[in-house]
PDB file of N, CA, C and O in Angstrom:
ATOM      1  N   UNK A   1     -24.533 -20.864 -12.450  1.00  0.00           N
ATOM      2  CA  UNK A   1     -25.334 -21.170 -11.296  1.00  0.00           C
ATOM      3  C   UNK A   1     -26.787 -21.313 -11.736  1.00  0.00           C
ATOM      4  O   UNK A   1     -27.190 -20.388 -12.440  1.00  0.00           O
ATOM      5  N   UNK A   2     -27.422 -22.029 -11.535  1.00  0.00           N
ATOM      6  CA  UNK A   2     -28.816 -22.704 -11.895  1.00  0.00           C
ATOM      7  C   UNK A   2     -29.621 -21.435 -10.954  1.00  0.00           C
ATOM      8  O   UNK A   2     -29.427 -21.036  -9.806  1.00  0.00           O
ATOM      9  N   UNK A   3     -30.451 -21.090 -11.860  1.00  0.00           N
ATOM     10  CA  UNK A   3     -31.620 -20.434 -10.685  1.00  0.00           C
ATOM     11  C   UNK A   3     -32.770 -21.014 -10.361  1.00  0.00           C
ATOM     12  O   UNK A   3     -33.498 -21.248 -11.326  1.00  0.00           O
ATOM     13  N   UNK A   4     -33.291 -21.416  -8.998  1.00  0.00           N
ATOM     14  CA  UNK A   4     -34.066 -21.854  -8.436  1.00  0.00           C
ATOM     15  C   UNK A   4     -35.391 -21.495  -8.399  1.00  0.00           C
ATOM     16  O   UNK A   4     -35.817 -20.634  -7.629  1.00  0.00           O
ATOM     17  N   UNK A   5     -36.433 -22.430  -9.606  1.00  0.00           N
ATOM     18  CA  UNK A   5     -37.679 -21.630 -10.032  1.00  0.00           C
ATOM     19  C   UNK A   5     -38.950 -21.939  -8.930  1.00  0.00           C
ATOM     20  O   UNK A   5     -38.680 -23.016  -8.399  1.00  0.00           O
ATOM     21  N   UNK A   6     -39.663 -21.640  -8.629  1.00  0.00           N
ATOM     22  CA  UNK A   6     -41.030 -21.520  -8.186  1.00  0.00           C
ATOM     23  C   UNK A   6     -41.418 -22.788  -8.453  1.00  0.00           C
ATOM     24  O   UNK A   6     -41.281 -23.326  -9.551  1.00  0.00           O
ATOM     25  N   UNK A   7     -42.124 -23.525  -7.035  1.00  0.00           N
ATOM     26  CA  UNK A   7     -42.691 -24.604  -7.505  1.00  0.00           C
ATOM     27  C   UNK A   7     -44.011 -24.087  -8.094  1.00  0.00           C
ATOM     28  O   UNK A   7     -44.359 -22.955  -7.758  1.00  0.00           O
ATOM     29  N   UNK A   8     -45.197 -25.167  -9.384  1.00  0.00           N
ATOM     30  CA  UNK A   8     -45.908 -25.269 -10.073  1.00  0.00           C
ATOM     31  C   UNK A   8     -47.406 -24.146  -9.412  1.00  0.00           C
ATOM     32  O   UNK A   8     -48.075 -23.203  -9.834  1.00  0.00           O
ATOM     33  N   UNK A   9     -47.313 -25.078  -8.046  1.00  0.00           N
ATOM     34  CA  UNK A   9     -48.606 -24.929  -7.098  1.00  0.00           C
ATOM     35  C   UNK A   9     -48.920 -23.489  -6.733  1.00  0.00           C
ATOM     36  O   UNK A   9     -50.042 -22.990  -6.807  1.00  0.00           O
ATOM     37  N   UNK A  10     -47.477 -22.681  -6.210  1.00  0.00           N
ATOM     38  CA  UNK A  10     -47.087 -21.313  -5.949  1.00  0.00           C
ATOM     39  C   UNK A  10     -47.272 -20.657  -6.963  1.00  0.00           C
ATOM     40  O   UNK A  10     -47.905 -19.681  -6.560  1.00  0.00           O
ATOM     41  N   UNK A  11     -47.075 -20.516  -8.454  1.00  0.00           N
ATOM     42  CA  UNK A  11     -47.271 -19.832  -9.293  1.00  0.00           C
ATOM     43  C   UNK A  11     -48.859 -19.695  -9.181  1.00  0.00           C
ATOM     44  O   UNK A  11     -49.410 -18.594  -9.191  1.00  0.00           O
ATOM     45  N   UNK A  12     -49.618 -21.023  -9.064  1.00  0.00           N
ATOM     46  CA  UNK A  12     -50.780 -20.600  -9.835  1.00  0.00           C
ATOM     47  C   UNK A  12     -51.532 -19.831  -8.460  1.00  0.00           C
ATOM     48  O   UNK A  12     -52.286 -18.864  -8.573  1.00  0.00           O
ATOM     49  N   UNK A  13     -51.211 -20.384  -7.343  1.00  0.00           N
ATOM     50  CA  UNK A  13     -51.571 -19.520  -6.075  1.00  0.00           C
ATOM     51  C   UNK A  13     -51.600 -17.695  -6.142  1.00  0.00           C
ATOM     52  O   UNK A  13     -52.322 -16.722  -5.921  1.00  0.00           O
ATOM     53  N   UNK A  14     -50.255 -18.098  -6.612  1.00  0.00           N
ATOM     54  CA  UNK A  14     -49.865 -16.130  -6.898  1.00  0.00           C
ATOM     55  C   UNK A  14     -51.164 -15.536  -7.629  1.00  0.00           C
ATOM     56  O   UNK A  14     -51.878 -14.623  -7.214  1.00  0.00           O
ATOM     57  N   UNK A  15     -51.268 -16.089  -8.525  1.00  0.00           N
ATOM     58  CA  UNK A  15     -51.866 -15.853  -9.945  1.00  0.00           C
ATOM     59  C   UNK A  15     -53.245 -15.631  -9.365  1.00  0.00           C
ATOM     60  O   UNK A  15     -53.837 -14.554  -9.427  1.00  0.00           O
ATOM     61  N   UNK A  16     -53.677 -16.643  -8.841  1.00  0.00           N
ATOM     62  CA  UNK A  16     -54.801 -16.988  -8.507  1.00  0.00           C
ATOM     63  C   UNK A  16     -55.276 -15.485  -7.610  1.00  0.00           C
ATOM     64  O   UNK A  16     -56.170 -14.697  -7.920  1.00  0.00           O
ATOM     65  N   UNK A  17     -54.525 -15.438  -6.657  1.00  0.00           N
ATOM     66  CA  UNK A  17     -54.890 -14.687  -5.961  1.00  0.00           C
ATOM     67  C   UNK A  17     -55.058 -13.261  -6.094  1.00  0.00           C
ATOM     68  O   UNK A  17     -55.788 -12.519  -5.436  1.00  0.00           O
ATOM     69  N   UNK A  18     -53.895 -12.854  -7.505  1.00  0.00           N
ATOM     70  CA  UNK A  18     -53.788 -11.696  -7.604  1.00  0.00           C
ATOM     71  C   UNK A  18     -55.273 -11.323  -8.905  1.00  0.00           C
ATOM     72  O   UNK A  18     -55.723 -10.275  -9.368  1.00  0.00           O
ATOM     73  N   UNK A  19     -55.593 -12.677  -9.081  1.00  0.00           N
ATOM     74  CA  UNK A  19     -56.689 -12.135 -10.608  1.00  0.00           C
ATOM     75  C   UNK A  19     -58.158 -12.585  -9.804  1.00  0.00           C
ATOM     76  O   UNK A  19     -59.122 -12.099 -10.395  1.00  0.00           O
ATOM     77  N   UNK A  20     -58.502 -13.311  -8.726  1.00  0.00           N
ATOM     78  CA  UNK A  20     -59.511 -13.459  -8.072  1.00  0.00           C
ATOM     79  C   UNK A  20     -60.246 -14.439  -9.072  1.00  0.00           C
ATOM     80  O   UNK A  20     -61.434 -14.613  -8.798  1.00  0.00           O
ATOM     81  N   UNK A  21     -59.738 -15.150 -10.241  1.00  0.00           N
ATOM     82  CA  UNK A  21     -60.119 -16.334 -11.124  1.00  0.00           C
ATOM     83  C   UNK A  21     -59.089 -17.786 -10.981  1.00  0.00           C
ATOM     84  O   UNK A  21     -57.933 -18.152 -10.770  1.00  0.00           O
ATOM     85  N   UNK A  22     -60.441 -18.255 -11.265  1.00  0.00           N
ATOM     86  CA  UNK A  22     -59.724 -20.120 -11.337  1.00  0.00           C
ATOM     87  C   UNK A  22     -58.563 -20.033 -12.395  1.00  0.00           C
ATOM     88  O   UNK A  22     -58.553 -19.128 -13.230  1.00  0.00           O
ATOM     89  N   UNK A  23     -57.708 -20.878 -12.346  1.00  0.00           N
ATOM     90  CA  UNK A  23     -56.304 -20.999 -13.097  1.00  0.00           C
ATOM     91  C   UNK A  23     -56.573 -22.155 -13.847  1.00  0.00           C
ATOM     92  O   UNK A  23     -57.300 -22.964 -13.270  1.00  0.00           O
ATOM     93  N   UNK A  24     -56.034 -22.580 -15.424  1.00  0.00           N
ATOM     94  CA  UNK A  24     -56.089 -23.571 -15.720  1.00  0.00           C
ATOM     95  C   UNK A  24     -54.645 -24.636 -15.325  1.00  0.00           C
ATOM     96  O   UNK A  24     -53.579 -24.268 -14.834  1.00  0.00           O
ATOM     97  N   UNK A  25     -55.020 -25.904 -15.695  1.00  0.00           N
ATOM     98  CA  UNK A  25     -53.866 -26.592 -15.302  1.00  0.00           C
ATOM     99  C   UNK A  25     -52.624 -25.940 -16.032  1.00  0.00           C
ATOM    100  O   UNK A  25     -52.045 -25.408 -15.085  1.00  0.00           O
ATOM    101  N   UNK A  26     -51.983 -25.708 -17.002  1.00  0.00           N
ATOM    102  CA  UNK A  26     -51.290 -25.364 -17.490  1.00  0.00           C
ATOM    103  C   UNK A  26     -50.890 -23.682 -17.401  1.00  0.00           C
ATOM    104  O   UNK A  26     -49.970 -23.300 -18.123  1.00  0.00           O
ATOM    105  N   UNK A  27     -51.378 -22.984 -16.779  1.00  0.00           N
ATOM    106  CA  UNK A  27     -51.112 -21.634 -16.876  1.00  0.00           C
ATOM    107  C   UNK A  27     -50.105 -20.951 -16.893  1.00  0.00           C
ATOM    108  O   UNK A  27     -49.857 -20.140 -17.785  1.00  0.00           O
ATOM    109  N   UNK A  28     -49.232 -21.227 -15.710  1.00  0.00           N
ATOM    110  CA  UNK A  28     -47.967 -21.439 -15.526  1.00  0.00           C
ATOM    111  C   UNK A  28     -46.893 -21.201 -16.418  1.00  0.00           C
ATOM    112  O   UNK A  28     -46.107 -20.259 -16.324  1.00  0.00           O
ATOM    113  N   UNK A  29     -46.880 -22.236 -17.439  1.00  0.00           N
ATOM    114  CA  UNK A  29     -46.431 -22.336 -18.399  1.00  0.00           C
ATOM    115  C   UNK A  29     -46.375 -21.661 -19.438  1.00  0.00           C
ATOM    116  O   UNK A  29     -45.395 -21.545 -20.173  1.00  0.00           O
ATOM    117  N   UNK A  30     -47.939 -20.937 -19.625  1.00  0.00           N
ATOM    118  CA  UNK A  30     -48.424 -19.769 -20.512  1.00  0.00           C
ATOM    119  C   UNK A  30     -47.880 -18.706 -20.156  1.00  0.00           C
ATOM    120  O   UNK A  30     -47.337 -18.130 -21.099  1.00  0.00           O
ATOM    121  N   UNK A  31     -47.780 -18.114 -19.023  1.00  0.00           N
ATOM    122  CA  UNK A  31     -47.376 -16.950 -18.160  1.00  0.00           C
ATOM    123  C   UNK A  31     -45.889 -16.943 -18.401  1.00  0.00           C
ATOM    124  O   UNK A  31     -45.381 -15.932 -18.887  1.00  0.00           O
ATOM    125  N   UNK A  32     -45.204 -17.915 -18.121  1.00  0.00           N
ATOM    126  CA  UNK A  32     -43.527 -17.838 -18.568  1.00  0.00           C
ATOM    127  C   UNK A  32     -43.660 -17.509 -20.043  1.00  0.00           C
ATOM    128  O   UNK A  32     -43.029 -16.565 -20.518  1.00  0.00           O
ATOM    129  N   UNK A  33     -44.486 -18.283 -20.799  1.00  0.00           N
ATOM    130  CA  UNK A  33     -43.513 -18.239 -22.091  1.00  0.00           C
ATOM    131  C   UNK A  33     -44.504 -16.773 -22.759  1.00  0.00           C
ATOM    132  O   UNK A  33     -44.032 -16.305 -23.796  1.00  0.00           O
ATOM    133  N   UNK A  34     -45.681 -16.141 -22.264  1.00  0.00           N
ATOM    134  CA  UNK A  34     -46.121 -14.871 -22.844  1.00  0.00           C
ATOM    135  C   UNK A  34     -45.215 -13.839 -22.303  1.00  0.00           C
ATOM    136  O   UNK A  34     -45.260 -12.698 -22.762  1.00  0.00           O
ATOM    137  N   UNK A  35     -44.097 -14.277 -21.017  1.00  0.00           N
ATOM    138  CA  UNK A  35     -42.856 -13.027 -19.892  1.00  0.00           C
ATOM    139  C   UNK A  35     -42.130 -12.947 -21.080  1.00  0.00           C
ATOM    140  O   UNK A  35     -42.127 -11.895 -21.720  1.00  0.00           O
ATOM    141  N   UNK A  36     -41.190 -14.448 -21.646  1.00  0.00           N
ATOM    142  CA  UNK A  36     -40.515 -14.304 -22.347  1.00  0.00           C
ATOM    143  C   UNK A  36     -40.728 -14.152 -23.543  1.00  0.00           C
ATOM    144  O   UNK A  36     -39.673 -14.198 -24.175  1.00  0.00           O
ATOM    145  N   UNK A  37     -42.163 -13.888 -24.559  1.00  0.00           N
ATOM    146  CA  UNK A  37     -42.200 -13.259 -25.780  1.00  0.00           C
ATOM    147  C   UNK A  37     -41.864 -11.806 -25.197  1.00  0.00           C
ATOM    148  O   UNK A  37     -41.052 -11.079 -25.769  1.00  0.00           O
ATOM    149  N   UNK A  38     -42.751 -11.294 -23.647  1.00  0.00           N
ATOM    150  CA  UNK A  38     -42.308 -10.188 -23.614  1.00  0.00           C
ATOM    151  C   UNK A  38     -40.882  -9.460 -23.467  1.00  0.00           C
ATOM    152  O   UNK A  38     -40.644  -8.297 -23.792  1.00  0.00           O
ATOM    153  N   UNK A  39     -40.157 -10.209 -23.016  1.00  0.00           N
ATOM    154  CA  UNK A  39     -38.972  -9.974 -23.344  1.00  0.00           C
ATOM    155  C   UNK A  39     -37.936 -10.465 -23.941  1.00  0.00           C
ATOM    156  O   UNK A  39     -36.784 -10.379 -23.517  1.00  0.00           O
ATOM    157  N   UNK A  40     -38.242 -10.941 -24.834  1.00  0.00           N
ATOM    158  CA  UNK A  40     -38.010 -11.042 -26.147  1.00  0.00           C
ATOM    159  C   UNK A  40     -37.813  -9.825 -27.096  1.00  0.00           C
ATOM    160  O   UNK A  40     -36.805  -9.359 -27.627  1.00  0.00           O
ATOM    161  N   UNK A  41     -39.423  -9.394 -27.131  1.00  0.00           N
ATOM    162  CA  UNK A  41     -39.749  -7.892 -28.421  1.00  0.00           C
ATOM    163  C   UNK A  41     -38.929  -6.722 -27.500  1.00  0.00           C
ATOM    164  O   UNK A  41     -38.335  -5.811 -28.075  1.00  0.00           O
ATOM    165  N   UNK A  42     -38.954  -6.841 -25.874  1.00  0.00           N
ATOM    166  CA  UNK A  42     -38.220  -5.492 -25.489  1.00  0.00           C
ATOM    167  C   UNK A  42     -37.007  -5.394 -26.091  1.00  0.00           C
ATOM    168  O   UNK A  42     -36.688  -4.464 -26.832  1.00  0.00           O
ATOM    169  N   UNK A  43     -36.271  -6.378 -25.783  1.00  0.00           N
ATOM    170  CA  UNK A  43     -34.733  -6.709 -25.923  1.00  0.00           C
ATOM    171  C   UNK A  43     -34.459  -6.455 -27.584  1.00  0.00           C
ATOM    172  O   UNK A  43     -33.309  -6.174 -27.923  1.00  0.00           O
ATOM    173  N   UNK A  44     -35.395  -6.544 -28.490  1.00  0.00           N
ATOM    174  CA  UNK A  44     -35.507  -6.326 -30.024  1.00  0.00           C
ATOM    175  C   UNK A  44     -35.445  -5.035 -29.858  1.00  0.00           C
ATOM    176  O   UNK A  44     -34.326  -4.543 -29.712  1.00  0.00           O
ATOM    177  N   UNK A  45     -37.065  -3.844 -29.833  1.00  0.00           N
ATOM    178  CA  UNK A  45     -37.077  -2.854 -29.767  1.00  0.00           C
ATOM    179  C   UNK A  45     -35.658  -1.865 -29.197  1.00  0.00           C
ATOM    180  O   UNK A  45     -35.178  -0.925 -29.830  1.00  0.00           O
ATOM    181  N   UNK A  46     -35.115  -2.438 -27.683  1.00  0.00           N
ATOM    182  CA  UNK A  46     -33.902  -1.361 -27.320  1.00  0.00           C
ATOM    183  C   UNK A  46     -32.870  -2.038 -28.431  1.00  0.00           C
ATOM    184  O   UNK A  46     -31.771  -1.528 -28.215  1.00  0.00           O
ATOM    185  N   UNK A  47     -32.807  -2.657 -29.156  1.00  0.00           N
ATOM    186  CA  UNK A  47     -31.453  -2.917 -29.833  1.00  0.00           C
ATOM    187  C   UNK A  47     -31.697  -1.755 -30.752  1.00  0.00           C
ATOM    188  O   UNK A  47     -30.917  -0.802 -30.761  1.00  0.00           O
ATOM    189  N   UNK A  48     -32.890  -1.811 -31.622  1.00  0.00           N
ATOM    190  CA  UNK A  48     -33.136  -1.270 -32.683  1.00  0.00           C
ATOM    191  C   UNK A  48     -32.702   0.405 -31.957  1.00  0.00           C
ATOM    192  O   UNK A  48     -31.625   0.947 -32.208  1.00  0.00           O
ATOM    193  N   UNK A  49     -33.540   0.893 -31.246  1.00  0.00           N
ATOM    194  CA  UNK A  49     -33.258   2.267 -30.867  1.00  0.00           C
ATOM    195  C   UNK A  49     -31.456   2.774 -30.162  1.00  0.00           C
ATOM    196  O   UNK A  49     -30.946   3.888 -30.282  1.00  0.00           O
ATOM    197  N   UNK A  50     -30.870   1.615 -29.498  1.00  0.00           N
ATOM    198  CA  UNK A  50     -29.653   1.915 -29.561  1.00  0.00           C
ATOM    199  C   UNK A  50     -29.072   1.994 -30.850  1.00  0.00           C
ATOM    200  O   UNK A  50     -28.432   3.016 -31.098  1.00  0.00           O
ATOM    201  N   UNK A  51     -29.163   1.169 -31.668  1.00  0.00           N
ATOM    202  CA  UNK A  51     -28.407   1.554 -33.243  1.00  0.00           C
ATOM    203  C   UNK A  51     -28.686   2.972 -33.653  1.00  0.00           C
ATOM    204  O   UNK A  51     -27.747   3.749 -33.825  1.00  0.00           O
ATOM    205  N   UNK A  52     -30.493   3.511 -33.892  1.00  0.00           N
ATOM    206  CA  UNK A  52     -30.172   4.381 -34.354  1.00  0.00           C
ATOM    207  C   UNK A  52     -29.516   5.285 -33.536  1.00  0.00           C
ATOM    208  O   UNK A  52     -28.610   5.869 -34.131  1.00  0.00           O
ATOM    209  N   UNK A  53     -29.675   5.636 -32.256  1.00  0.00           N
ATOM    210  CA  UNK A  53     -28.802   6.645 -31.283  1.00  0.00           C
ATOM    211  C   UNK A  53     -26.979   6.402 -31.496  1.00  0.00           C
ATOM    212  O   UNK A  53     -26.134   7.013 -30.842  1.00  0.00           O
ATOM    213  N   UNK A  54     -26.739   5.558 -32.368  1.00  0.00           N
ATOM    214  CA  UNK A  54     -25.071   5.286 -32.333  1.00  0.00           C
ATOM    215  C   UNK A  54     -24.356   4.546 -31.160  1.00  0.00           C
ATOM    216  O   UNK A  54     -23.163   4.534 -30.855  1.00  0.00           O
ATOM    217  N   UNK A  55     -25.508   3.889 -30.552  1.00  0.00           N
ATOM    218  CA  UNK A  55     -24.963   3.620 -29.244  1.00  0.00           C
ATOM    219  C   UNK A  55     -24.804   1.402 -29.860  1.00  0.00           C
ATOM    220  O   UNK A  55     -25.684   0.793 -30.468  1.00  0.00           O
ATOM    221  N   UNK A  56     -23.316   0.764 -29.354  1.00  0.00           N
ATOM    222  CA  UNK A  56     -22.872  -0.192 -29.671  1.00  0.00           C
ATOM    223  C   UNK A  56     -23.705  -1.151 -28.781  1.00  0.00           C
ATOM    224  O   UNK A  56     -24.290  -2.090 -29.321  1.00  0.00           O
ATOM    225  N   UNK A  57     -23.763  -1.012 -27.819  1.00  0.00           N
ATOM    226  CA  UNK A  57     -24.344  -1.669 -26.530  1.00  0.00           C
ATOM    227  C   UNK A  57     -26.253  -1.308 -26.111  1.00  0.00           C
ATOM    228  O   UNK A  57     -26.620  -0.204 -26.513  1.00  0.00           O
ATOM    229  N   UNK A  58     -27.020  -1.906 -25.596  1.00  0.00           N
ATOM    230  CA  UNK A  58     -27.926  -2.067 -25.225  1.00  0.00           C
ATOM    231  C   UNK A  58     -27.644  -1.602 -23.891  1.00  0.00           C
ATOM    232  O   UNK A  58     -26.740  -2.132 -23.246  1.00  0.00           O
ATOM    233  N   UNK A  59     -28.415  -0.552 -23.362  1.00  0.00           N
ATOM    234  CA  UNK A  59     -28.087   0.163 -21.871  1.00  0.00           C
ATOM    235  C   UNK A  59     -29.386  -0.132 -21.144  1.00  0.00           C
ATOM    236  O   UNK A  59     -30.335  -0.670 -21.715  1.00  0.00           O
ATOM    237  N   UNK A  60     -29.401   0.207 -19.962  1.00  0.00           N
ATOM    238  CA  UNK A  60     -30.430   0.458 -19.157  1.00  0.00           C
ATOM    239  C   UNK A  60     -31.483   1.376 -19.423  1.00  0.00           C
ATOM    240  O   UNK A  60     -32.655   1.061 -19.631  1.00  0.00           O
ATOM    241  N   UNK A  61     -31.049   2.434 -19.406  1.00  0.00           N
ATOM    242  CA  UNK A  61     -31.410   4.119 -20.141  1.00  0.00           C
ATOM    243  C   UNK A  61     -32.157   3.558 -22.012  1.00  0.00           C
ATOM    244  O   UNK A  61     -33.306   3.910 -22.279  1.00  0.00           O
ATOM    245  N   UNK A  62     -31.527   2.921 -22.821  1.00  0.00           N
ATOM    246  CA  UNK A  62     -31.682   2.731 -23.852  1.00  0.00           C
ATOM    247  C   UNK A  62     -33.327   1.462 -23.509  1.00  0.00           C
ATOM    248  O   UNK A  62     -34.160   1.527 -24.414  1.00  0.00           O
ATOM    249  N   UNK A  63     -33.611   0.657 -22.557  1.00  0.00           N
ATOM    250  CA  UNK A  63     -34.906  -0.077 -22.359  1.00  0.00           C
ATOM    251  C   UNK A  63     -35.610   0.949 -21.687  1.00  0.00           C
ATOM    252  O   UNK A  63     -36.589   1.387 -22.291  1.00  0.00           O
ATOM    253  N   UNK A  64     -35.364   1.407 -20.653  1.00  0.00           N
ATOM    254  CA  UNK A  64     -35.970   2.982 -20.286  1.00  0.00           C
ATOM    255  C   UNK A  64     -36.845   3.595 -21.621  1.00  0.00           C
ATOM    256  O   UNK A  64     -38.039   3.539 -21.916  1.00  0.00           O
ATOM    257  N   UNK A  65     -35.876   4.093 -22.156  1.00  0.00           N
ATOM    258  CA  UNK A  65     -36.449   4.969 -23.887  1.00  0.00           C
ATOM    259  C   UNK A  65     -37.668   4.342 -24.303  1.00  0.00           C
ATOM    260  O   UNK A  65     -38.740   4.882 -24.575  1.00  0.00           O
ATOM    261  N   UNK A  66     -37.291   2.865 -24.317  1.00  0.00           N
ATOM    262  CA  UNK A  66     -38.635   1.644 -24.929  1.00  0.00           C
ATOM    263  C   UNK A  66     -39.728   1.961 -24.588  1.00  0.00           C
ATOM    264  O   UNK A  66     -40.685   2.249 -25.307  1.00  0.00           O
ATOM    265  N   UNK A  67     -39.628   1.913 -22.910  1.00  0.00           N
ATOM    266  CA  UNK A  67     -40.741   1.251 -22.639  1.00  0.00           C
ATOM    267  C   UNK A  67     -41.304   2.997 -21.843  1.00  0.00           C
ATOM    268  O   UNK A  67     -42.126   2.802 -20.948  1.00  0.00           O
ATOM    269  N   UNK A  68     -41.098   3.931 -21.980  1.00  0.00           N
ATOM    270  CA  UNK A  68     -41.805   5.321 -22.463  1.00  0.00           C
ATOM    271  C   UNK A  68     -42.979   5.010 -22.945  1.00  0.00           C
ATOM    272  O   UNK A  68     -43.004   4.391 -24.009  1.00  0.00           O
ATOM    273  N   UNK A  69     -44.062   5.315 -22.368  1.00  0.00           N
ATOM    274  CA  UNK A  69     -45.286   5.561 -22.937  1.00  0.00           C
ATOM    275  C   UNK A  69     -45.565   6.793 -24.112  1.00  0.00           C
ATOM    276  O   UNK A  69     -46.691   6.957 -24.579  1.00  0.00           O
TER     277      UNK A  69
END
């Protein structure tokens, strides 16, 4: 099933509104792909810490552990 993304205009609205600064044309775009480096390194980090715990699978509890301050 395809998931249904945010039109262009709405993102930068969000954005806009929540940082009280002008948006560049492209921001959008920056913002997805800096989400998905960020989850990217999470999804790395809980692998790594499930291995050493002996655990086969990547858990909920095991991204929990991660993202512990």
């Amino acid at each position: 099933m395809a998931q249904k993304l945010y039109p262009r205009g709405t993102v930068k609205r969000i954005v806009k509104a929540h940082s009280n600064r002008n948006v560049s044309k492209n921001a959008d775009i920056l913002i997805f792909l800096d989400y998905m480096l960020f989850m990217q390194e999470l999804m790395r980090e809980a692998s790594i810490k499930s291995r050493k715990s002996g655990e086969k699978n990547i858990s909920a509890n095991t991204v929990r552990k991660v993202t512990e301050p």
